[in-house]
C-alpha positions, 0 to 999 in steps of 0.5 A, spaced: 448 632 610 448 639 616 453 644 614 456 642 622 457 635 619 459 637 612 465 641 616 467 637 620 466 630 615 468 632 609 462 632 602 462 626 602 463 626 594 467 624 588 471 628 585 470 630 578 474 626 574 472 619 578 464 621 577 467 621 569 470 614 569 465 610 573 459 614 568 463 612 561 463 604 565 456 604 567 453 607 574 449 602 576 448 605 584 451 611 587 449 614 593 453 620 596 455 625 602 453 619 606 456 620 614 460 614 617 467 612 619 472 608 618 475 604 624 482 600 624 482 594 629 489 592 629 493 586 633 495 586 639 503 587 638 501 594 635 500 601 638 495 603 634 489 599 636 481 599 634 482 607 632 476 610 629 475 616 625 469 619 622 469 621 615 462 622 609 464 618 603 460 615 597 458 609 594 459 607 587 457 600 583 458 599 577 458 593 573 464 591 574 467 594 580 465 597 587 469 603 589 468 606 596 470 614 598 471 617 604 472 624 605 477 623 611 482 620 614 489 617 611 485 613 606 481 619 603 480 619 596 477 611 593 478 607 599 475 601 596 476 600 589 476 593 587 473 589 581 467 584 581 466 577 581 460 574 580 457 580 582 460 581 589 467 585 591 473 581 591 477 582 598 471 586 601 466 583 606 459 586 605 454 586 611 447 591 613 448 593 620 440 595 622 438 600 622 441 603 615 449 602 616 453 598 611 459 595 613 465 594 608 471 590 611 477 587 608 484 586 611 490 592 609 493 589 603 489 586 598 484 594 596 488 598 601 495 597 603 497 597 609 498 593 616 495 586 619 488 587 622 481 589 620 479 595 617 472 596 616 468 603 613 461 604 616 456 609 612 450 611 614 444 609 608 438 607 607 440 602 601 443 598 606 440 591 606 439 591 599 446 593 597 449 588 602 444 584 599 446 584 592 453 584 594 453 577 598 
């Protein structure tokens, strides 16, 4: 990532402590200082509406879970940390969006607390339709 970016988004890294939990489970993919967003759709009856914020984050997969980090935002931190079943995340929705983006979307109160409406995380990567394809 550019020095202009990493300022303005973050490293898009795991903390320290993170990396050595997911390393004692078992990393089966990870992919860091990845650039993106993350973009809020709320309900109508909301202030808040379609908000997006640009962040860096990482993706991490190990065999029993996906956790997904950003670097901004109010959700900085794991942002996505949910369990697999069947090998796909539980309460995430996974898709490629060509060219290399993946897309993990969940609704506020099943991975991340929060109100009604949609969020979805975007990183930039060039794993994108294989990851999305082994999560689906």
């Amino acid at each position: 990532m550019n020095p202009v970016k990493r300022l303005l988004l973050g490293s898009g890294r795991l903390s320290d402590e993170l990396r050595r939990e997911l390393a004692a489970e078992g990393i089966v993919f990870v992919e860091e200082g990845l650039t993106g967003s993350v973009r809020e759709f709320r309900s109508a009856r909301h202030e808040r509406a379609n908000e997006i914020e640009g962040t860096a984050g990482a993706i991490v997969l190990t065999p029993g879970r996906l956790v997904v980090w950003t670097s901004r935002g109010p959700h900085r931190g794991k942002h996505i940390d949910v369990p697999l079943r069947d090998g796909r995340p539980m309460g995430v929705d996974v898709r490629a969006d060509p060219p290399e983006r993946i897309v993990f979307g969940y609704e506020p109160g099943r991975p991340h607390p929060g109100g009604p409406g949609r969020i979805e995380v975007h990183l930039k990567t060039p794993s994108a339709a294989g990851l999305a394809l082994r999560l689906t």
